[in-house]
Each structure stands twice: as structure tokens, then as C-alpha cells.
C-alpha positions as CSV (number, residue, x, y, z in Angstrom):
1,X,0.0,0.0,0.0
2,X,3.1,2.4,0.8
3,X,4.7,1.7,-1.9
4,X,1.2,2.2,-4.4
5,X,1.0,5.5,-2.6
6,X,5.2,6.4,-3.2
7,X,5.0,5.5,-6.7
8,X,2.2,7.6,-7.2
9,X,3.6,10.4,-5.4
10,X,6.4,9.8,-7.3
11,X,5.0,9.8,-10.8
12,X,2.7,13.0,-9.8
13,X,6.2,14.8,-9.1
14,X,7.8,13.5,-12.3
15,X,4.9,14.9,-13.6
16,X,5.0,18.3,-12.2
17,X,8.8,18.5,-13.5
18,X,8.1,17.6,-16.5
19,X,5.4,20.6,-16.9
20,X,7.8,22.9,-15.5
21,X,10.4,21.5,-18.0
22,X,8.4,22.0,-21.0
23,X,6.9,26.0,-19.9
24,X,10.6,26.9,-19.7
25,X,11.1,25.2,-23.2
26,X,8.0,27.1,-25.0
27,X,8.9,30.4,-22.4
28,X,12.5,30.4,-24.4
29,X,11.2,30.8,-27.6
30,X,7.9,32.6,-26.8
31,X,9.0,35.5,-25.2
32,X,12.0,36.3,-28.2
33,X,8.7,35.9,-30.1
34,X,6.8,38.1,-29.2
35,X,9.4,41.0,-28.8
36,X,10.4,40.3,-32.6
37,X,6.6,40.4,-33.7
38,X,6.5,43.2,-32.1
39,X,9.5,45.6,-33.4
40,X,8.6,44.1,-36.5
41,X,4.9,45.3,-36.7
42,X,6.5,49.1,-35.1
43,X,8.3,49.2,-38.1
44,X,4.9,49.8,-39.9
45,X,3.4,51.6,-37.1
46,X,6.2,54.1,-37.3
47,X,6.1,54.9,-40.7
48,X,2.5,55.7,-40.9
49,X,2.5,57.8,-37.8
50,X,5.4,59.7,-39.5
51,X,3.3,60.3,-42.7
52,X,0.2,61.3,-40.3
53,X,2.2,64.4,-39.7
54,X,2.4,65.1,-43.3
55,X,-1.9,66.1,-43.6
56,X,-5.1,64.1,-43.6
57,X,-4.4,63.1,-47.7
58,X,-1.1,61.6,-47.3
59,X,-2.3,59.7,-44.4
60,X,-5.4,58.2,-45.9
61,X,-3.6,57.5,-49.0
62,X,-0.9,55.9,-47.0
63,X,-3.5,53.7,-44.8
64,X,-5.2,52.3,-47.5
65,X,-2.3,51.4,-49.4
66,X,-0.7,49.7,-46.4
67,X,-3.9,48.0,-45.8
68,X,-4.7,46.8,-49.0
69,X,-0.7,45.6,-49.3
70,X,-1.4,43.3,-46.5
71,X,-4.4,42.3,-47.7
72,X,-3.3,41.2,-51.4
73,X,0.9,40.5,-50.1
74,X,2.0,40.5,-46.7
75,X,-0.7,38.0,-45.7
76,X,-0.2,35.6,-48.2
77,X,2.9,35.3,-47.7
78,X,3.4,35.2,-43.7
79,X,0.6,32.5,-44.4
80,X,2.7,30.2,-47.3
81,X,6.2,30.6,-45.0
82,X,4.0,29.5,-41.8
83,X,3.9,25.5,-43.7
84,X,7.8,25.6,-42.6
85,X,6.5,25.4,-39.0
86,X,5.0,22.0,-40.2
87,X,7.8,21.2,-42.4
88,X,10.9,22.1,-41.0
89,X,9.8,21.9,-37.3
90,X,9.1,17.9,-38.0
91,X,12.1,17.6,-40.3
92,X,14.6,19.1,-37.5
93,X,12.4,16.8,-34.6
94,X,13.5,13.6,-36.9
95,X,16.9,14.8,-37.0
96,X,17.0,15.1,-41.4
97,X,18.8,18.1,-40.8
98,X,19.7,18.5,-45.1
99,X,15.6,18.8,-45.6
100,X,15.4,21.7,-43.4
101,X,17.6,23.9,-46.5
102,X,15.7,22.1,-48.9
103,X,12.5,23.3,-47.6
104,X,13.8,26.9,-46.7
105,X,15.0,27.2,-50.3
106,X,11.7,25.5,-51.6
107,X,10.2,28.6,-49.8
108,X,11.7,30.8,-51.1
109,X,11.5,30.1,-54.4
110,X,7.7,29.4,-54.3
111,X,7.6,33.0,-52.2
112,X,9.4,34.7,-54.6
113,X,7.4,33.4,-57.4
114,X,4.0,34.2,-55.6
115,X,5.6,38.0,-55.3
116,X,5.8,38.4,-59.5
117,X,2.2,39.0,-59.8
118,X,1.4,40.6,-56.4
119,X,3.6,43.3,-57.5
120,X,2.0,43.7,-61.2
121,X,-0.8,44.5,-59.0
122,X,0.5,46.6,-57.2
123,X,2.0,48.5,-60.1
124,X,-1.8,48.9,-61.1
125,X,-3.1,49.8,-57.4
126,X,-4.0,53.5,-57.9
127,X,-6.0,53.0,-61.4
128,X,-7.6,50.1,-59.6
129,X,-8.6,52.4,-56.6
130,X,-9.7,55.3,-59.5
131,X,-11.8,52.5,-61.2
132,X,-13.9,51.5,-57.9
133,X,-14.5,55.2,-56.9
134,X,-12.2,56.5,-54.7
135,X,-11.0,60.2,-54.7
136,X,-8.2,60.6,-57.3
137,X,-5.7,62.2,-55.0
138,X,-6.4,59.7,-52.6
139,X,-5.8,56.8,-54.9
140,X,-2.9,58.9,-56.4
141,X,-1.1,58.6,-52.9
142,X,-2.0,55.2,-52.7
143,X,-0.4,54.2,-55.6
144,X,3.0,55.7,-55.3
145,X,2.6,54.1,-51.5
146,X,2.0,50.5,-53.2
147,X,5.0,51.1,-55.8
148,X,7.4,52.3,-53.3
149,X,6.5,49.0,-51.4
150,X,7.0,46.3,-54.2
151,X,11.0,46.3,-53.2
152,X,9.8,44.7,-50.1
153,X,7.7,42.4,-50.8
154,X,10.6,40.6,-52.1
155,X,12.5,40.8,-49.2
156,X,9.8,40.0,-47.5
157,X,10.1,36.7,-49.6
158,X,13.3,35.5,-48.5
159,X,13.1,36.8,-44.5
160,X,9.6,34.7,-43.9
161,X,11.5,31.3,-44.7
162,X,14.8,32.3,-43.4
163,X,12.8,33.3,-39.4
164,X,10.4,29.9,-40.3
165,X,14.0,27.5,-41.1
166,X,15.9,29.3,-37.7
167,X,12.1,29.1,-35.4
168,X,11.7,25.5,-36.1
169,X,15.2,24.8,-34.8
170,X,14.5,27.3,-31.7
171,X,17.4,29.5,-32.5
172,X,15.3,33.1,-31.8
173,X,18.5,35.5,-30.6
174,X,19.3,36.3,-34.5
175,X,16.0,37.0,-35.6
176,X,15.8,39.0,-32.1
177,X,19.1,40.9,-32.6
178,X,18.2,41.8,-36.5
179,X,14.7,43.0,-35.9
180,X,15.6,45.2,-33.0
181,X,18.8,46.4,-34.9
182,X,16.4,47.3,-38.1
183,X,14.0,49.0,-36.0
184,X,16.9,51.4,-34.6
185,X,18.1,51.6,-38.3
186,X,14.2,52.2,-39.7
187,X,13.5,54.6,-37.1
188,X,16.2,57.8,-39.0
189,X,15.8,56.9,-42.0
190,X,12.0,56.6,-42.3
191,X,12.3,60.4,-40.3
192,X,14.7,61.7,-42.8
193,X,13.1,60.0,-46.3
194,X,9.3,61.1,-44.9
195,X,10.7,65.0,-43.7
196,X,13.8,66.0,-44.8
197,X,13.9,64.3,-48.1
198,X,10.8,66.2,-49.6
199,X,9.6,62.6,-50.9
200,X,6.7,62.4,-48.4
201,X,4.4,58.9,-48.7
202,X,7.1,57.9,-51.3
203,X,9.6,58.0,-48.4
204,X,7.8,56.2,-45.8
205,X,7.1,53.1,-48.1
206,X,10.8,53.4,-49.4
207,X,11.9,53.4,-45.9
208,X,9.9,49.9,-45.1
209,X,11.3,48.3,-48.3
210,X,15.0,49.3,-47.4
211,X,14.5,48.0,-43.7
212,X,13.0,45.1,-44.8
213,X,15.8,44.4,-46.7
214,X,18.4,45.4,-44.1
215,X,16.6,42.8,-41.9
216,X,16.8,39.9,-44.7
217,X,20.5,40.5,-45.1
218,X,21.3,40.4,-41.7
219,X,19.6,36.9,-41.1
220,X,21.3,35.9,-44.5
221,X,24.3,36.5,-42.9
222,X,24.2,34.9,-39.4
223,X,22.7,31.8,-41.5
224,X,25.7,31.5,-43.5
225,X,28.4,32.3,-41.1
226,X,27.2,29.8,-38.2
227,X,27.1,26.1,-38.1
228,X,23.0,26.4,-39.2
229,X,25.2,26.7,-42.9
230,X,25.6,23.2,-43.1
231,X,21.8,22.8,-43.1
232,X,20.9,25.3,-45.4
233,X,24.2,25.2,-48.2
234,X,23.9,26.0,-51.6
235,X,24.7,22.6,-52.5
236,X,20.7,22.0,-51.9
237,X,19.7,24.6,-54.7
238,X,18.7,21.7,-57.3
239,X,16.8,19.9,-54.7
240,X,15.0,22.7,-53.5
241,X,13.3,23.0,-57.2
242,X,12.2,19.3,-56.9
243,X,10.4,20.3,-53.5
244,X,8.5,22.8,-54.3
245,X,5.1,20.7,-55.3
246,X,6.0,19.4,-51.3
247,X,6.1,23.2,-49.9
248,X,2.7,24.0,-51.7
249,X,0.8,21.0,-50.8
250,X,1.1,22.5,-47.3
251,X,1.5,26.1,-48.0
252,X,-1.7,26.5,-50.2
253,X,-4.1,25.3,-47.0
254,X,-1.9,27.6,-44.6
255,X,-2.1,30.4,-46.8
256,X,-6.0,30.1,-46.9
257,X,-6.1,29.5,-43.4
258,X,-4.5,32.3,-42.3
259,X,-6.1,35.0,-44.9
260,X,-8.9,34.0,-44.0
261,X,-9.1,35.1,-40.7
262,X,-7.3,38.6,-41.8
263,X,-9.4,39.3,-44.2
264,X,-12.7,39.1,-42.3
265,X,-10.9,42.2,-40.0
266,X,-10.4,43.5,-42.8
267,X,-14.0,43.3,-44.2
268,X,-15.3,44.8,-40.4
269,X,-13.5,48.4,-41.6
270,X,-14.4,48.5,-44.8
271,X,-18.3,47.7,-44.0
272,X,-17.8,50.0,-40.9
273,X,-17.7,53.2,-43.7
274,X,-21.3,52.5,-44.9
275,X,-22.7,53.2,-41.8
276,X,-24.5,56.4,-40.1
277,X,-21.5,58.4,-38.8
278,X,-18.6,56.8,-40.9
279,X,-16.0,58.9,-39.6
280,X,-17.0,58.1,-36.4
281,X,-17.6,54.1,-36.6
282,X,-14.3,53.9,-38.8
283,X,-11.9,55.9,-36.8
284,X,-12.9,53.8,-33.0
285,X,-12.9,50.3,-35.1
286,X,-9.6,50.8,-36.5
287,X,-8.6,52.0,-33.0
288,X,-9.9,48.6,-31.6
289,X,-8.2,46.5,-34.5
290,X,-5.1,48.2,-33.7
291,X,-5.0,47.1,-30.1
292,X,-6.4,43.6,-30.6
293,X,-3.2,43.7,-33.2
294,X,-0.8,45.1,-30.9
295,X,-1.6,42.4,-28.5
296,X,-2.4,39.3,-30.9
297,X,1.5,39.4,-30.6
298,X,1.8,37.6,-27.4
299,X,-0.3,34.5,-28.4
300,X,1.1,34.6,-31.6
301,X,4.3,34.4,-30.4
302,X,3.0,32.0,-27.9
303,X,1.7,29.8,-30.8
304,X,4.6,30.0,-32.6
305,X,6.4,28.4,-29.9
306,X,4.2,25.6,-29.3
307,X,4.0,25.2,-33.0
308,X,7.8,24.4,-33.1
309,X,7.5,22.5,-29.8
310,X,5.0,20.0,-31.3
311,X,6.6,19.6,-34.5
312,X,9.8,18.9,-33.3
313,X,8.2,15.8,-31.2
314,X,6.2,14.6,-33.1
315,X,9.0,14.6,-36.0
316,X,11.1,12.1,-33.1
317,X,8.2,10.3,-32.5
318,X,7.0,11.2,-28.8
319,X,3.7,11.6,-29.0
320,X,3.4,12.3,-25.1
321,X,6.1,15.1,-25.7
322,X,3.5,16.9,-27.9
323,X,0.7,16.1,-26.1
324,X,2.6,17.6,-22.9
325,X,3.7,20.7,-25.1
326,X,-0.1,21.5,-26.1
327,X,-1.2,21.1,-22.3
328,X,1.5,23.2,-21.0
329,X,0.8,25.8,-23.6
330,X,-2.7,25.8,-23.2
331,X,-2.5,26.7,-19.5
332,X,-0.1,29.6,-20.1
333,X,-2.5,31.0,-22.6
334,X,-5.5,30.9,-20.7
335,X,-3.6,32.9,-17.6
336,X,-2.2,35.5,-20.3
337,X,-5.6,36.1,-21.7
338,X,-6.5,36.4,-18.6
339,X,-4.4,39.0,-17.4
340,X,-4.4,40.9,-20.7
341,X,-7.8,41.4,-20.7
342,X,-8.2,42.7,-17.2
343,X,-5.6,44.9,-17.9
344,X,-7.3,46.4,-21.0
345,X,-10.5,46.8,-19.2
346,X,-9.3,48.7,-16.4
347,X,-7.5,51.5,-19.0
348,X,-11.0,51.7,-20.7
349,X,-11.1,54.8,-19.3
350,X,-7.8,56.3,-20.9
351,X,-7.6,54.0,-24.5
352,X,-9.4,56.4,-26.6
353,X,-7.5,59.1,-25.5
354,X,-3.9,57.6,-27.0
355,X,-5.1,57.3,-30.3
356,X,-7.6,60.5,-30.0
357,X,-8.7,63.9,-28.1
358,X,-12.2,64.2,-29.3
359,X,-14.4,62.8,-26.0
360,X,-17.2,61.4,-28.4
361,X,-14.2,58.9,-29.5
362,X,-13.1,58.4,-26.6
363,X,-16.5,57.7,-24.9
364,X,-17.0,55.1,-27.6
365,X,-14.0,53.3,-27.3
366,X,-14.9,53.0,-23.7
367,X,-18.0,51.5,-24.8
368,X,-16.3,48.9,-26.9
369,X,-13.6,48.0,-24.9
370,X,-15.5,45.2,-22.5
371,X,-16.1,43.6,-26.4
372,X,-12.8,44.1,-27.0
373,X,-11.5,42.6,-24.0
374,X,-13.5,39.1,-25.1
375,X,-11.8,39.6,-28.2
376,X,-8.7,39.3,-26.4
377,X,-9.3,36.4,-24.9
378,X,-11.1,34.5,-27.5
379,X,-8.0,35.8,-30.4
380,X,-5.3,34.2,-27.8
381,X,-6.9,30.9,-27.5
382,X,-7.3,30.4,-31.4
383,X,-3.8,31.8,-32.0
384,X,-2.2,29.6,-30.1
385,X,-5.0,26.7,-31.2
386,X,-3.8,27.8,-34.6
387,X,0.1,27.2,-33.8
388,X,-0.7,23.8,-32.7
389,X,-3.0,23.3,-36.1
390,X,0.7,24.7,-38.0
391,X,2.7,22.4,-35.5
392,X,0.7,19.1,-36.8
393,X,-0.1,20.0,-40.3
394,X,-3.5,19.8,-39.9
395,X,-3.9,23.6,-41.8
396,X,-7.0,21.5,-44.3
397,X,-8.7,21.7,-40.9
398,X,-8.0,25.0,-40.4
399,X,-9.0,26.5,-43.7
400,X,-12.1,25.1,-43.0
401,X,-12.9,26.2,-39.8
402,X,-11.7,29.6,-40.5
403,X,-13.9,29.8,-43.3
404,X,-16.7,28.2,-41.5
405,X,-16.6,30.2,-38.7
406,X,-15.8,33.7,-40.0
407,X,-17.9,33.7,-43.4
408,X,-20.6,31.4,-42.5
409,X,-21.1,33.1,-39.1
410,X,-19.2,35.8,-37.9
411,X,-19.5,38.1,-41.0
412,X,-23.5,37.4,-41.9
413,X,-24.1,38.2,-38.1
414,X,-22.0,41.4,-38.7
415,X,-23.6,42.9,-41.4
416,X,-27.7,41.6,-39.4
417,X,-26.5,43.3,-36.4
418,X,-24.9,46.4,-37.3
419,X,-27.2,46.8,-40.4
420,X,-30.6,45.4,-40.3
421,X,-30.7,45.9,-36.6
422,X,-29.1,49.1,-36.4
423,X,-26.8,48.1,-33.7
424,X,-23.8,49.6,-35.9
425,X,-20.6,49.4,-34.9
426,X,-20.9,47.7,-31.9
427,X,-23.2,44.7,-33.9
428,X,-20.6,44.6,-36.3
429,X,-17.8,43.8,-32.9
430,X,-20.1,41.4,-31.6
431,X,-20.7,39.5,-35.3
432,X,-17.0,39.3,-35.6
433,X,-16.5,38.2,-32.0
434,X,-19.4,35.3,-32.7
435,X,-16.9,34.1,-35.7
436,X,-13.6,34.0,-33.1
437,X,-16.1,32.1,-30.8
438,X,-17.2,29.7,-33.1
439,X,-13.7,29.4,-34.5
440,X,-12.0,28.8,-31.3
441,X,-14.6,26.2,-30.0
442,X,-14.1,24.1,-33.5
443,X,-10.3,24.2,-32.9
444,X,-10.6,23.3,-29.5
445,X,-12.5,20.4,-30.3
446,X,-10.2,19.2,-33.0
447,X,-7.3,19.4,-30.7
448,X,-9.2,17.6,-27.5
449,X,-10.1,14.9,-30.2
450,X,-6.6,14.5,-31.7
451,X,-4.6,11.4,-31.6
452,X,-1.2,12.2,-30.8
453,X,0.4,8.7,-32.0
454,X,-1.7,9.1,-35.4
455,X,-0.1,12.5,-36.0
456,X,3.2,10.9,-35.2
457,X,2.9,8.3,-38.0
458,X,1.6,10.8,-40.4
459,X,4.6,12.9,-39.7
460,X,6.7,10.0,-40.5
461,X,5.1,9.3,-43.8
462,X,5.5,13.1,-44.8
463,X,9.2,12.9,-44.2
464,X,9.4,9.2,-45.5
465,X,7.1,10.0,-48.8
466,X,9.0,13.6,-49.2
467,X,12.5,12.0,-49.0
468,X,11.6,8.8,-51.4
469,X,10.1,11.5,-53.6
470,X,13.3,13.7,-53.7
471,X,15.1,10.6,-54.2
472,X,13.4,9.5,-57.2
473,X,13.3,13.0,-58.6
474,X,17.6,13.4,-58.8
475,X,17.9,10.3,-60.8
């Protein structure tokens, strides 16, 4: 009976160290995480709050064509690099170190590729703008914004594999190092292109491409200089072009996953201009999508950690190690969204005021912040939810939740709320927040119902069926 009771004590504590072991394994690459999503998202941030200095025109110019840049680039590619978490998190797990370059360079290429087109549209994005009805000066601004930009959408390109090839290993310093050290470099050079240059919105979307590019070469350069070369060599070129029908496979579904869920934010602006008071509705919904941003970076960062976690057990075969990884992360993100949003609520009183000084903003945010503050919590749980769907390579599921839950729900409630039932912008908060709901309870239930071993023999078969494919492919 004793010893029943000592081996179950001693299992429990096993347990307990375990747990502990595995928080400070996600807490090592979360927290470099999150401070490098969020330098990296400043560098935007700081370049449009330089234009805003410039008048109302160059600044709505400038915001659309930022926002419609994400919409049509940034987005799809942060989506197509994310299928590296998948690939090269369960290639590195299984210890096939050479398929890690071969995947990063498969990336790239298929990135780069992707970029062609993006920027013939963007080439085209103030006629495009002029042909749907927007003010020609506007759309003017906007266009030199979008062709200013195309350098870095090719940067952009090469950085999103290059973070996705050094994440899956858990090497963060570099990509923490060369985002802060671009910020510092952004930071002059954006003030200096935007003011003292004379070259206005031209200058602050010139400024992003050359930090973008700064922040590429730097991460080019630690990759090739440390012992993360022999992984990625140049030897692995011609195999790289063999694996790009492998990168798609996964990167189309992650893509569509992802853009998915951007683009229905995206949708809540533009459908908050068509109601009464557009100004109004527009100006305190963009100052809500801004914080929920500004803080999506902590479970993103979070979920980018467990993502690499879980693909790097279930690519050695420990189921339990996963399983373990999605508990412990779980329980972290539940106490973060937590906190987070008890924080926000309790500085309802002060929000509006740091993004505006007119009280009838102000007073408005304060109305939507308690909404915004379940957006919080919901948008942590299916971000790091979404980092374990990346971490398996389960995006398929994803896709269709996301589409399921935002189009089929969260949207159609939207536009009932805000516009049949005159709730306006606040409907339009709560349709979107029904769609997070829905897509974080689907997510939930797909990863409560997932078989860990099952996922560890369909890892095996990726790698298996990927290397017998390369194989067959260079003879």
C-alpha cells in the first residue's frame, strides 16, 4: 500500500517536472517571439505615424495602401512561409537536418514566385482604386505608396522562410538581434526620407522596403556564417526546385487558413464606412483592430512556440512530448488572456485618448472596450489553437474552420447586427466576435479529439514519402 501510494507520489512529481520543464522550453522561444513580432509590426506603425504628420491626404492614402498591401501580399505570404513550421519543425524533430535547406529554399522560391504578380498588382493599385471610386488624390497617394513598397515584398520573400528554417530549430537571438537592430536603423531613415527628403508617402514606403531588406540581409548573414550553414548550403539549390510541389501542398491550406481570418478584420472596416456616422464608426474600429493587433503578438508568439515544440516531437516520434507541449501551452494562454484582458478593461477609461482627443471617441472606445476585452481572450486561444493546427499540419482543418466560422457566421451576423438591426458598430464587434467564438470552440474540439500517435505516424510518412520522392526525382 506504501509503496502504491510512493510511486504515485512519485509519478505526480515526475509529472509536475516535467510541466515545468516544457513552460521553460516554450517560455525560451515565446517570449524572443513576441518582442520580434513586435519591433517588426513598429516598423509599420512608425512609418505611418510619420506620414500622419504630413496632412489628412497623405495619411489616408498611406493607410489604404498599407492596408490593402497586407491584404493582397504580406498575408499571403506570412501564411505560405508558416507550412515551414510543419515542415521544418518535423524535419529538424526527426533529425534530417539537409531537408530543413531544402524546404527553406523551396520557400523561397515558391515565395518569390508568388511576389511576381502581387507586384503587377501593385503596379496597377491606384487606377484600380480610381476604377472603384475612390477620390483621385487619394488613390494617387496610394499608388506611389504600393509602388514604393514592391521592393519589399521581395525581401519580405526570402526573411519569412529564413525566421520559419531558424524558429523551427528554436534559435530566436538572430531573428531578435536583426529585428531590434532594423528597427533602430528604420526609425532615422524613415524620419529623414518622410521630412527631410521632400519625398513624403514615397519616403515612408521606401523606408519599409530598405529596412525590410536590411533585416533579410542580416539573417542571411548569421545563417551563413554559423554552423545552421551546413543545413541550409547552396549545394541544396537543385533539390530545392524538386520540393516545391511538397512546400505548396502545405502552404496553399496555410495560406487560406491564415487570410482567411485577416481578411474578415479586414472586411469589419471596410463595412464600418457605410454606416451612419462613418467617420466616427471607422476611426474607433480601427482604433480597436489596432490594439487587438498590438496584442495578438503575445499568443502569436506563444503559438509560434508551441508550433515548433509540437513539430519537433512529433517529427522524433514522442507523442506524449507533444501532447505535454499542447497542455502546458494551453494553461499559459489561458492565464495571459487572462491578465491581458483585465488589464485592457481597467485602462477603458484612458484608451481612446492615446489614439484620439475628441471625447465622443473616446467615450466610444470605452464602450467597446469590454467587447474588445472578449476579443482578447477568445483571439489568444485560437492563436495559439492555430500554432498547434501549423505544429501538426492539420492547416486543411484550419481552412475550414476559419472559413466556417468567419464567413458562415461571424461576418453574416456582422452585417444583421450592425445593419438590419441598427446596432452599428458595436453589432458589427459582436458578429466578428461570434466568428472568433465559433472558430475557437471548432479548434478546440479538434485538438481535445486529436490522436497524438496518429499524428506521429503521419509525420513519419511526410518525411518518408518527401525523401523517397526527392530521391526519385535526382535520378
Amino acid at each position: 500500500m506504501e509503496q502504491g501510494l510512493l510511486a504515485k507520489e512519485e509519478k505526480e512529481a515526475t509529472t509536475g517536472v516535467e510541466f515545468r520543464e516544457e513552460g521553460g522550453r516554450l517560455g525560451r522561444v515565446a517570449v524572443p517571439m513576441v518582442v520580434v513580432s513586435v519591433v517588426q509590426y513598429m516598423i509599420n506603425v512608425i512609418s505611418m505615424m510619420l506620414v500622419g504628420h504630413l496632412g489628412e491626404l497623405p495619411l489616408a492614402g498611406a493607410s489604404i495602401a498599407a492596408s490593402l498591401t497586407s491584404v493582397t501580399g504580406f498575408t499571403i505570404l506570412i501564411g505560405m512561409a508558416s507550412a515551414l513550421e510543419t515542415l521544418c519543425g518535423q524535419a529538424y524533430g526527426a533529425q534530417q537536418y539537409q531537408k530543413l535547406g531544402i524546404h527553406t529554399y523551396s520557400a523561397i522560391y515558391s515565395l518569390i514566385l508568388v511576389s511576381l504578380p502581387i507586384s503587377i498588382i501593385w503596379l496597377s493599385l491606384g487606377k484600380l482604386l480610381l476604377f472603384i471610386g475612390q477620390d483621385p488624390q487619394i488613390s494617387e497617394e496610394a499608388g506611389k505608396y504600393a509602388v514604393w513598397t514592391i521592393p519589399a515584398i521581395f525581401a519580405y520573400a526570402i526573411s519569412q522562410p529564413l525566421m520559419k528554417f531558424l524558429q523551427s530549430q528554436s534559435v530566436i537571438l538572430p531573428m531578435l538581434l536583426s529585428s531590434i537592430a532594423t528597427l533602430c536603423f528604420h526609425i532615422p531613415v524613415s524620419w529623414f526620407l518622410v521630412f527631410k527628403s521632400g519625398l513624403g508617402t514615397v519616403g515612408a514606403a521606401l523606408s519599409i522596403s530598405i529596412s525590410y531588406w536590411m533585416n533579410t540581409i542580416l539573417l542571411g548573414l548569421y545563417i551563413f556564417q554559423s554552423t545552421s550553414c551546413k543545413k541550409i548550403s547552396l549545394s541544396l539549390l537543385k533539390e530545392a526546385f524538386n520540393g516545391i510541389n511538397e512546400f505548396l501542398r502545405l502552404a496553399c491550406p496555410t495560406a487560406v487558413m491564415i487570410c482567411l481570418e485577416y481578411w474578415s478584420f479586414e472586411m469589419l472596416v471596410l463595412l464600418s464606412g457605410l454606416l451612419p456616422k462613418p467617420k466616427l464608426e471607422t476611426s474607433v474600429l480601427s482604433i480597436c483592430l489596432t490594439t487587438i493587433s498590438l496584442l495578438y503578438n503575445i499568443p502569436y508568439g506563444l503559438g509560434a512556440s508551441a508550433s515548433t515544440r509540437i513539430a519537433n516531437e512529433l517529427g522524433a516520434a514522442n507523442p506524449k512530448g507533444a501532447r505535454l507541449a499542447v497542455h502546458v501551452v494551453m494553461f499559459i494562454t489561458v492565464m495571459e488572456a487572462i491578465i491581458t484582458s483585465v488589464t485592457l478593461f481597467s485602462m477603458r477609461y484612458i484608451l481612446g485618448y492615446a489614439y484620439s482627443n475628441e471625447k465622443e471617441v473616446a467615450d466610444y472606445v470605452k464602450d467597446m472596450v469590454p467587447l474588445v476585452c472578449l476579443s482578447v481572450f477568445m483571439d489568444s486561444l485560437q492563436g495559439v489553437l492555430s500554432g498547434v493546427a501549423r505544429g501538426c499540419g492539420w492547416q486543411h482543418i484550419g481552412a475550414y474552420v476559419n472559413l466556417f466560422a468567419f464567413y458562415l457566421i461571424g461576418i453574416p451576423t456582422a452585417v444583421v447586427l450592425g445593419f438590419v438591426l441598427h446596432i452599428g458598430g458595436k453589432g458589427l464587434w459582436v458578429g466578428i466576435l461570434c466568428g472568433s467564438t465559433a472558430q475557437t470552440i471548432l479548434l478546440s474540439v479538434v485538438t481535445i479529439f486529436t490522436n497524438w500517435e496518429q499524428q506521429v505516424d503521419r509525420a513519419r510518412e511526410r518525411l518518408f514519402d518527401e525523401t523517397v520522392s526527392l530521391v526519385n526525382d535526382s535520378k
